[in-house]
C-alpha positions in Angstrom: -21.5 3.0 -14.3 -18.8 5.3 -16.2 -16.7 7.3 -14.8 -18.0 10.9 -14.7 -16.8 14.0 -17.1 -14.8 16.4 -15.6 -16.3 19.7 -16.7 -13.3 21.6 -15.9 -10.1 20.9 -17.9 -8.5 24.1 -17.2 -7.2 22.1 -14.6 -5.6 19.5 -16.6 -2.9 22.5 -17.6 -2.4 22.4 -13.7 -1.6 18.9 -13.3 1.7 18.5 -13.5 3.3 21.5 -12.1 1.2 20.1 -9.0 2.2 17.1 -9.4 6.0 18.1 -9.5 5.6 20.2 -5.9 3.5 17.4 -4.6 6.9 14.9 -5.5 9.4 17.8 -4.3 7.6 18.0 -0.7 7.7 14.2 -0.8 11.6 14.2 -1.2 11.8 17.3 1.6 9.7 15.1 4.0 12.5 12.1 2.9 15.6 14.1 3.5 14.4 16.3 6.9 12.6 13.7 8.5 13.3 9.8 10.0 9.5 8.9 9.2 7.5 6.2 11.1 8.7 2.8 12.8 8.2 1.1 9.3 11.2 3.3 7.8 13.5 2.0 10.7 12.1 -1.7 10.7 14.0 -1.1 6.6 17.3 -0.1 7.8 17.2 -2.7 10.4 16.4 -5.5 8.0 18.7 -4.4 5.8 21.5 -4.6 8.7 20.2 -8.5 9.4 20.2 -9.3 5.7 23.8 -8.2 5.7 24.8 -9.7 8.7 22.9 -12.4 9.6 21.3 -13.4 6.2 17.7 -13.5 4.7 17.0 -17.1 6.6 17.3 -15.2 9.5 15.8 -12.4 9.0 12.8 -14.4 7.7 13.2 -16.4 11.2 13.6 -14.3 13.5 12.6 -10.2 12.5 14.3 -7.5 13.9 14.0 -5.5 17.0 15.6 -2.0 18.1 15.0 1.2 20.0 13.6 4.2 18.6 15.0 7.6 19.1 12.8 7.7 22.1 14.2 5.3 23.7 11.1 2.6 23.2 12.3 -1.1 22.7 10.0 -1.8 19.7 8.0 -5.2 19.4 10.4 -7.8 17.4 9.2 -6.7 14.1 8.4 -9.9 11.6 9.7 -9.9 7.8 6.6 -10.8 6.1 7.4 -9.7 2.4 7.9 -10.9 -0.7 11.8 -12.6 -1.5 11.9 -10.2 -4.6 12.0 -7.3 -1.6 15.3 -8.6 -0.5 16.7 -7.4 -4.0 15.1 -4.3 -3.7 16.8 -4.0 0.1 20.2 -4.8 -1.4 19.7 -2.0 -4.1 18.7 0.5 -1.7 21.5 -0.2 0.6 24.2 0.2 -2.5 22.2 3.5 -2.4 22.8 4.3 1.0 26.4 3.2 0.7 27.5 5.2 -2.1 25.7 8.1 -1.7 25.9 8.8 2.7 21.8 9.3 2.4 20.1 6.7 4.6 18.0 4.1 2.9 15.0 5.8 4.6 15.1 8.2 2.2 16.0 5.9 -0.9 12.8 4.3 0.0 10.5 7.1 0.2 12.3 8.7 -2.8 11.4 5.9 -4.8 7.5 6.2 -3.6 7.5 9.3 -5.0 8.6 8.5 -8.4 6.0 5.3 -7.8 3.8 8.0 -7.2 4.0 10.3 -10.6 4.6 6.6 -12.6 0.6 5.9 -11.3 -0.2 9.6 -11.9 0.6 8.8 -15.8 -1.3 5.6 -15.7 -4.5 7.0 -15.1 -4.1 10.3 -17.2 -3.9 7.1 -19.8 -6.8 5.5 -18.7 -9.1 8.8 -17.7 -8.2 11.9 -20.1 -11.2 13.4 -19.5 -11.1 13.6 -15.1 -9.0 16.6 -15.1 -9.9 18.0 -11.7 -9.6 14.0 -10.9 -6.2 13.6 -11.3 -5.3 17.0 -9.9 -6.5 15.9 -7.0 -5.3 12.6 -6.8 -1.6 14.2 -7.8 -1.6 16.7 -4.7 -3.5 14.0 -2.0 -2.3 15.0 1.5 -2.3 11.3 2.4 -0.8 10.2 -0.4 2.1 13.0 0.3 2.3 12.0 4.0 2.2 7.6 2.9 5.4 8.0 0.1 7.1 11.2 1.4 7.5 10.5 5.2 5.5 6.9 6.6 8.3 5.0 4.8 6.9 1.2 3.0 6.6 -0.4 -0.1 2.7 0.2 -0.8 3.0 3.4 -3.5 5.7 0.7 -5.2 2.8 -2.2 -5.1 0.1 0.0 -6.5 2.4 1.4 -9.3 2.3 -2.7 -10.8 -1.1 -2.9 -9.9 -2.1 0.3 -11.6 -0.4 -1.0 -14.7 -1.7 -4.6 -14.6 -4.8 -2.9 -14.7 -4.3 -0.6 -17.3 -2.8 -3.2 -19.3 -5.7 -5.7 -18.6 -8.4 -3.3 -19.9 -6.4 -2.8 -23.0 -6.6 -6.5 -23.6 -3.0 -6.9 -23.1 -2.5 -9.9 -21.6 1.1 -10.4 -20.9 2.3 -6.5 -20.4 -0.9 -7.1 -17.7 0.4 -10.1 -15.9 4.3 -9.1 -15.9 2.8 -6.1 -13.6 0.7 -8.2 -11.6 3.8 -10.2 -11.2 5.8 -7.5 -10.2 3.1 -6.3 -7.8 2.6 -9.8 -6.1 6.9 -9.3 -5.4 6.5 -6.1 -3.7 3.5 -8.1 -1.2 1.1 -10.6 -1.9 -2.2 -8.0 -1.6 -2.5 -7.7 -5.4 -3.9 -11.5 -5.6 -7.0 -10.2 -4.1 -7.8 -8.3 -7.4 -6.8 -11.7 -9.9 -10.6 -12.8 -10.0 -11.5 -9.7 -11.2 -8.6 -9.3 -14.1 -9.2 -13.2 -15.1 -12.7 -12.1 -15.6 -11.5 -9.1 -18.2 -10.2 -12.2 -20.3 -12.5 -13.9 -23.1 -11.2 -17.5 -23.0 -9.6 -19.7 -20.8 -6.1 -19.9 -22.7 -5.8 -16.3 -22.4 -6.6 -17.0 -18.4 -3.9 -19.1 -18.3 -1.4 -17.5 -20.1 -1.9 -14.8 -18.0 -1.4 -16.8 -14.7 1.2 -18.5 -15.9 3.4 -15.7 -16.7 2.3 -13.7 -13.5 3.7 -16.6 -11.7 7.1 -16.8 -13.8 7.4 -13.5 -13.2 7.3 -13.6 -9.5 9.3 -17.1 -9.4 12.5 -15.0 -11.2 12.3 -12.0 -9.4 12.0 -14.3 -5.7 15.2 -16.2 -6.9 17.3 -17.8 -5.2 15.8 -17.4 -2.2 12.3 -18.8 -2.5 14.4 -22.1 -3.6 16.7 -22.2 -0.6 13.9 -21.7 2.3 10.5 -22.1 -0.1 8.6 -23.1 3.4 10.3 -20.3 5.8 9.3 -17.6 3.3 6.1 -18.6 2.4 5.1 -19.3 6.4 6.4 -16.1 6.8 4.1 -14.3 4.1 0.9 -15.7 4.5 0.7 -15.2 8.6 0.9 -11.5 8.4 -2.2 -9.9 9.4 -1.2 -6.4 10.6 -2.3 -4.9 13.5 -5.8 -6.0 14.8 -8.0 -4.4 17.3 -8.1 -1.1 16.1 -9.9 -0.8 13.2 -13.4 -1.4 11.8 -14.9 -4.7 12.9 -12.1 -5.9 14.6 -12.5 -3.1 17.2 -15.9 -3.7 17.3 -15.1 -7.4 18.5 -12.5 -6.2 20.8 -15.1 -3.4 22.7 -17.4 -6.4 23.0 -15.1 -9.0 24.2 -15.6 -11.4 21.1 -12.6 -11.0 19.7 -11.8 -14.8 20.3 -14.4 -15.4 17.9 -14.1 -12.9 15.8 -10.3 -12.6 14.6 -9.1 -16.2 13.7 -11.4 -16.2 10.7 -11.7 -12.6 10.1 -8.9 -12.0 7.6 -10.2 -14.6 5.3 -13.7 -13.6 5.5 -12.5 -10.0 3.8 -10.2 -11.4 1.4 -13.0 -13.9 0.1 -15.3 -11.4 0.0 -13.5 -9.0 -1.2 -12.2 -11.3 -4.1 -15.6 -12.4 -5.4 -17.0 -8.9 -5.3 -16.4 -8.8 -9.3 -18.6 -11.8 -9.7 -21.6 -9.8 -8.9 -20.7 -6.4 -10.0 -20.3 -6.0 -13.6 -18.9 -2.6 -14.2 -15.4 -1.9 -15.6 -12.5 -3.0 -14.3 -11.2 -0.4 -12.6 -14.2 -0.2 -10.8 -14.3 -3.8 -9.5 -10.7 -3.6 -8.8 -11.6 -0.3 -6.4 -14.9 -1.6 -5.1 -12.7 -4.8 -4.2 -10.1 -2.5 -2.2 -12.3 -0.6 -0.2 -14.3 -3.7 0.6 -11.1 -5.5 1.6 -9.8 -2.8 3.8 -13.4 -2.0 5.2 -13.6 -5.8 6.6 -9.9 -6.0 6.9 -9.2 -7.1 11.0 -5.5 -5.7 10.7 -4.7 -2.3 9.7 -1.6 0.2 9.5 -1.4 3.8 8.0 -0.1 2.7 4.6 -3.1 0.4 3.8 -4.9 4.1 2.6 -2.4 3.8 -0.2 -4.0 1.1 -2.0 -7.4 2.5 -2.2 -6.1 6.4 -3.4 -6.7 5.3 -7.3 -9.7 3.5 -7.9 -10.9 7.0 -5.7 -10.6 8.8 -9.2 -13.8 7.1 -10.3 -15.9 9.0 -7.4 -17.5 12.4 -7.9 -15.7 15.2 -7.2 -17.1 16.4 -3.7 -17.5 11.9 -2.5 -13.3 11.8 -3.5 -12.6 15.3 -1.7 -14.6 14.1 1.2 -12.3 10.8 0.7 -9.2 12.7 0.6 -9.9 15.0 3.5 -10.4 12.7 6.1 -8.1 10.3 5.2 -5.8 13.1 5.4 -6.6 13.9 8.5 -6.9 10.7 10.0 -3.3 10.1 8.9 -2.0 13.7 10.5 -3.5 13.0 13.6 -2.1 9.3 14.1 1.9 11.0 12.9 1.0 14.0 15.5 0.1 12.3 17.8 3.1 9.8 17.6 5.6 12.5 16.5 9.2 13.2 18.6 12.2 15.0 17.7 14.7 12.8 16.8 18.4 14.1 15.6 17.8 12.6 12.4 13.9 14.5 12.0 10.8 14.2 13.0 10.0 10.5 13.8 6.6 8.8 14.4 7.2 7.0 17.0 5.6 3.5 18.5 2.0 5.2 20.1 1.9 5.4 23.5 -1.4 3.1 24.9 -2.3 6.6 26.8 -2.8 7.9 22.9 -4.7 5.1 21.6 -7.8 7.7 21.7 -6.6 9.6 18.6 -6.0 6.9 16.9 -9.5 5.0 17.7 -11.8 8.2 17.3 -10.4 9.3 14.1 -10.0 6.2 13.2 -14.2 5.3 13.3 -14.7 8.3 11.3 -12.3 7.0 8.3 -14.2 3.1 8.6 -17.3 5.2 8.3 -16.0 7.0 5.0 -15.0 3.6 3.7 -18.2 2.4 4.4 -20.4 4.5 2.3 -17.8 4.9 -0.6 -18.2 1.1 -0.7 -22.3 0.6 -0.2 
């Protein structure tokens, strides 16, 4: 199926001056407010890193109060060694300039952000109301300019190793993938479907074999210091289960036992051999794949939305508004109703159990949404 026309490109003179307030309320939302837990969990691992070193912040996670006053759950490091470079960077940031790395980060999702924006203005010229739309996303805005993580960073590299891969170029492709994989390891769901895009095995292996040179240099030294630690770490992250999708489902039913020790494997099979049976461009698989994986995913957190706002732009117009919207507001109502004034700026703090509610309800209506974007 190919993308549909856009019938209005009036709007493509629109696109960037939207996309340029969309980035300058991202950077607002940086400087005048602390974000979520996540952006804290940042300066705290940066703080470890410095003090303790990356072995033990691998080990052993962090663990602080919020400006509430809430002792948060000891909060595990689960990402790629490549991040710790990244931390290091934004803390010279922090250091030099007296900004906090919370807003580093979330500056640097923003430009993430408009580099995307230009990928798929590459890749789909024609979907002019498309990409306005995808430039001004409220939950795109609310994910990069106030949550605070590393997801608009990963989908930048995947967006590329895409747009690469579709051009038949093999190694621009797989140094992106490469570089996504060293933001966090979600990008290898999508490999099956950009091996398929090749024509012959030695491309195929070229291509893995400089993804994975790619993410050997950018994880060095550490990943040859404490190769078991950090690898451990990595692949036992699960996020945040009994809230979302199935995985509430199990929980509402008492199953859960049963349910969640296989549960994260079952989506990322399935969602990896998608491809296999749907033979449409690759930008396609790669989005039917996402909204599959996060659909049967058993763990979930705010930011996941991020790597399904893309492969959207293939939707017509009124399914990728509908998209939009209530991701949106799923997103608003779990920051509202987590929000406190902190002396810093707003902060989303830890939900209270007493506000689960908000988080459940709305929560239902976005799985549905997923749902019937990805039947």
């Amino acid at each position: 199926m190919a993308a549909p026309v856009d019938a209005h490109p009036g709007f493509g003179r629109l696109l960037w001056p939207a996309a340029m307030l969309a980035f300058i309320l991202k950077l607002v939302l940086a400087a005048f407010t602390t974000g979520s837990n996540d952006a804290r969990t940042w300066e705290r691992d940066l703080i470890a890193l410095r003090t303790a070193g990356f072995a033990e912040l691998y080990r052993s996670g962090v663990q602080y109060a919020s400006p509430a006053g809430r002792i948060s759950q000891r909060q595990a490091f689960v990402h790629a060694p490549a991040v710790l470079h990244g931390l290091r960077l934004l803390g010279l940031l922090q250091d030099t300039s007296g900004w906090p790395l919370r807003f580093w980060l979330r500056a640097a999702c923003g430009f993430a952000d408009l580099g995307t924006l230009m990928l798929l203005r590459s890749m789909f010229p024609e979907r002019h109301s498309a990409l306005l739309l995808f430039a001004i996303a409220p939950v795109s805005i609310l994910i990069s300019g106030f949550h605070g993580n590393t997801d608009p960073l990963m989908m930048f590299f995947l967006a590329a190793a895409v747009c690469f891969a579709e051009r038949g170029r093999v190694t621009g492709s797989a140094v992106a993938f490469g570089a996504a994989c060293s933001v966090k390891l979600v990008p290898l769901i999508f490999a099956p479907a950009i091996l398929m895009r090749s024509r012959t095995s030695a491309a195929r292996l070229l291509w893995c074999g400089i993804g994975l040179a790619v993410w050997m240099a950018l994880a060095m030294p550490f990943i040859v210091q404490e190769p078991g630690l950090i690898l451990s770490r990595m692949l036992a992250y699960s996020g945040a289960s009994g809230l979302w999708g199935f995985s509430l489902i199990s929980t509402l039913a008492d199953a859960s036992p049963y349910y969640l020790p296989g549960a994260k494997w079952v989506a990322v099979v399935t969602a990896a051999s998608l491809p296999l049976f749907y033979r449409r461009r690759l930008f396609e698989q790669i989005g039917l794949s996402a909204f599959c994986f996060i659909l049967l995913s058993p763990g979930f957190g705010l930011q996941y939305l991020d790597w399904t706002i893309p492969w959207a732009l293939v939707l017509p117009r009124c399914r990728m508004i509908l998209y939009l919207s209530v991701t949106a507001g799923f997103a608003l109502a779990v920051y509202a109703a987590a929000a406190v004034e902190a002396d810093s700026g707003l902060y989303a703090d830890l939900l209270d159990p007493a506000r689960f509610p908000v988080l459940i309800l709305m929560g239902i209506a976005c799985w549905f949404t997923f749902a019937a974007i990805t039947l």
